[in-house]
C-alpha positions as CSV (number, residue, x, y, z in Angstrom):
1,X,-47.0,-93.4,172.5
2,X,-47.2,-91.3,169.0
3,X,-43.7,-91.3,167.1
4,X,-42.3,-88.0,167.9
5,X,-39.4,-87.8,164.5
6,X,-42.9,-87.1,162.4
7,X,-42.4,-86.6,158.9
8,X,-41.9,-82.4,159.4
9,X,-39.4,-83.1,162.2
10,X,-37.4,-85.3,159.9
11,X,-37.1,-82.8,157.1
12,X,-36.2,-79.6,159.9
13,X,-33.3,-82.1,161.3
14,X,-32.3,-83.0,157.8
15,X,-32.4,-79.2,156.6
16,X,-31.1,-77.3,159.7
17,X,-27.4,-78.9,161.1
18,X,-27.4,-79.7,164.5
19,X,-25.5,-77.4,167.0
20,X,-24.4,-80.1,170.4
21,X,-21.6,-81.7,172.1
22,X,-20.5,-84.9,169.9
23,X,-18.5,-87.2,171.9
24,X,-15.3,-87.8,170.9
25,X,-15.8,-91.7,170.9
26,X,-18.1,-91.1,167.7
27,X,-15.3,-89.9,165.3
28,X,-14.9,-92.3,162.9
29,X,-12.0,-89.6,161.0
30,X,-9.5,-87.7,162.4
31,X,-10.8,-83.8,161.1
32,X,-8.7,-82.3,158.4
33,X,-8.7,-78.2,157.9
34,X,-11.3,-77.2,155.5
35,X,-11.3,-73.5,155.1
36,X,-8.9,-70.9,156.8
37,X,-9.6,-67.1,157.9
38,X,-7.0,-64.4,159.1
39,X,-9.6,-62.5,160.9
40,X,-7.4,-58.7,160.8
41,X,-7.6,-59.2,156.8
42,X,-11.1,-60.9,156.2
43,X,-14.0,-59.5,154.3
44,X,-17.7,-60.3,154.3
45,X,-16.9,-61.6,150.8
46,X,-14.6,-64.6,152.5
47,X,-17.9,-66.3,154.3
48,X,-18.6,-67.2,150.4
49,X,-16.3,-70.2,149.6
50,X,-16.0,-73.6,148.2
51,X,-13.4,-76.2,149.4
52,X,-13.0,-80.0,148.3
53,X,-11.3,-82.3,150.7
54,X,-10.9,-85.8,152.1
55,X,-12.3,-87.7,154.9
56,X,-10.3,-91.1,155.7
57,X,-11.5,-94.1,158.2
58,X,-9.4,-94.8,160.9
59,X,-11.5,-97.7,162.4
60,X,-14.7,-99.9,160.8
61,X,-17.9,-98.2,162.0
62,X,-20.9,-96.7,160.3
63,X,-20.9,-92.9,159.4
64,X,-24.5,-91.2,160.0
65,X,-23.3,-87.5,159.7
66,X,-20.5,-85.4,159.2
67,X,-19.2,-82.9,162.1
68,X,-18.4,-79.7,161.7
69,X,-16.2,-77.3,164.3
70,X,-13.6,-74.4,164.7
71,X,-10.1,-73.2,166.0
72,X,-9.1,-70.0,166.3
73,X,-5.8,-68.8,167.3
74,X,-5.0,-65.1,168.2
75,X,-1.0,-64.8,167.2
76,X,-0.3,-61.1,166.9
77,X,-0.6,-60.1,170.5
78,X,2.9,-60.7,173.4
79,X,1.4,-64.1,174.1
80,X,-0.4,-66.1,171.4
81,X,-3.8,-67.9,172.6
82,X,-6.5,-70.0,171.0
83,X,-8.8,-73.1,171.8
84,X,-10.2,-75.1,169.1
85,X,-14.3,-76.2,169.5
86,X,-13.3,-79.7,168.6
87,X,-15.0,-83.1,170.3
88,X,-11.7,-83.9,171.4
89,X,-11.3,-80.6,173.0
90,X,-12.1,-79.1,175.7
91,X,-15.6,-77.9,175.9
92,X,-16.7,-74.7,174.7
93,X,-20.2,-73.1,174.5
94,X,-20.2,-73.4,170.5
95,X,-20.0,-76.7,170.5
96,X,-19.9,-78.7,167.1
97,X,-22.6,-78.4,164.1
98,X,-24.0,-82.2,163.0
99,X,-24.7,-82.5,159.5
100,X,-27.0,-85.9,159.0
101,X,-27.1,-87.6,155.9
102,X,-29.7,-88.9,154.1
103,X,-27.9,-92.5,154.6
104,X,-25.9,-93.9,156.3
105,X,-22.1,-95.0,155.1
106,X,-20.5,-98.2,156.0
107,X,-16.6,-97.3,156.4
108,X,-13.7,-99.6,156.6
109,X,-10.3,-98.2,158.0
110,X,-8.4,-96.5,155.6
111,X,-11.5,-95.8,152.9
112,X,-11.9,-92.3,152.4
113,X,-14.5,-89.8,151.4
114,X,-14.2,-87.3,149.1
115,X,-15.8,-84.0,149.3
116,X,-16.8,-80.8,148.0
117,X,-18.1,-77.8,150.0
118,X,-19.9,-74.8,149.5
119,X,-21.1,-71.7,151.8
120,X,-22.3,-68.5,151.2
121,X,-24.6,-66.2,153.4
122,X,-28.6,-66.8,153.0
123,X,-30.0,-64.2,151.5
124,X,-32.7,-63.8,153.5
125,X,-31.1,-63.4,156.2
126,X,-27.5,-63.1,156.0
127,X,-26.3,-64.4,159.5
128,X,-27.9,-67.6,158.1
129,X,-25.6,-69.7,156.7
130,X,-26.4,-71.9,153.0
131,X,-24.1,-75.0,153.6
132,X,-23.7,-77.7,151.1
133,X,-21.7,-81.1,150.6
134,X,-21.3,-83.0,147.2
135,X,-19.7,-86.2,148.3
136,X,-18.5,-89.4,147.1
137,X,-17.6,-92.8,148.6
138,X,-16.4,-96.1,147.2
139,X,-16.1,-98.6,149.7
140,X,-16.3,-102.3,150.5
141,X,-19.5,-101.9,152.3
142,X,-21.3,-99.9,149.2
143,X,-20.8,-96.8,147.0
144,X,-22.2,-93.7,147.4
145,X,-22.6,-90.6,145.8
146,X,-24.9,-87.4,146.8
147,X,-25.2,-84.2,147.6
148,X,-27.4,-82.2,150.6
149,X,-28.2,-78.8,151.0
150,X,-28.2,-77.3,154.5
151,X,-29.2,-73.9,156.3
152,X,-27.4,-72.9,159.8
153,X,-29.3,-70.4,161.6
């Protein structure tokens, strides 16, 4: 049987996050808050930001990618609501967004990653998203320090 990750499949999984159920099991970090919206004051201009944060290990395991996912909380009506699109949440039909690496990262608990992250609109087509990650690690298992480019359609 032909190997079906050909060399164009590779580079569209690589390029183009993947949108899927991650199970909670895989989380080698608890998620940290990256970027925050109130949605009555946003503008198109806020979907154009840059944020730098940390990633820390809370077990030994490999990381392959980095997962991505929202909550949203509605506070101004008589009774606040919200859900949260998490892996350790309840399942929703957005899901999470997979962001493979080119490598992989060998983790220990407590190492951390450090990141920097950029989005803006495509401008082809502006529901398309432009994601990238600059990130650095420094661990006992190896040191790495790279950046990808992304698109989310």
């Amino acid at each position: 049987m032909a190997d079906l990750l050909t060399a164009s499949n590779l580079e569209v999984a690589m390029l183009e996050p993947l949108v899927d159920n991650v199970d909670p099991r895989a989380m080698v970090t608890p998620g940290v808050p990256v970027y925050t919206v109130d949605l009555t004051i946003c503008t198109k201009e806020d979907l154009t930001f840059e944020a730098n944060f940390q990633l820390k290990a809370s077990r030994n395991d490999y990381v392959h990618a980095f997962v991505g996912y929202f909550d949203v909380g509605f506070t101004l009506g008589h009774t606040i609501i919200g859900f949260s699109t998490s892996p350790m949440s309840r399942y929703t039909h957005w899901k999470q967004t997979v962001f493979y690496l080119n490598s992989e990262l060998t983790i220990c608990k407590g190492e951390a990653i450090e990141f920097q992250l950029r989005c803006k609109p495509n401008n082809q087509n502006p529901r398309d998203l432009d994601i990238s990650f600059s990130y650095e690690f420094d661990g006992i298992g190896g040191s790495v320090k790279d950046s990808q480019c992304y698109c989310l359609r």
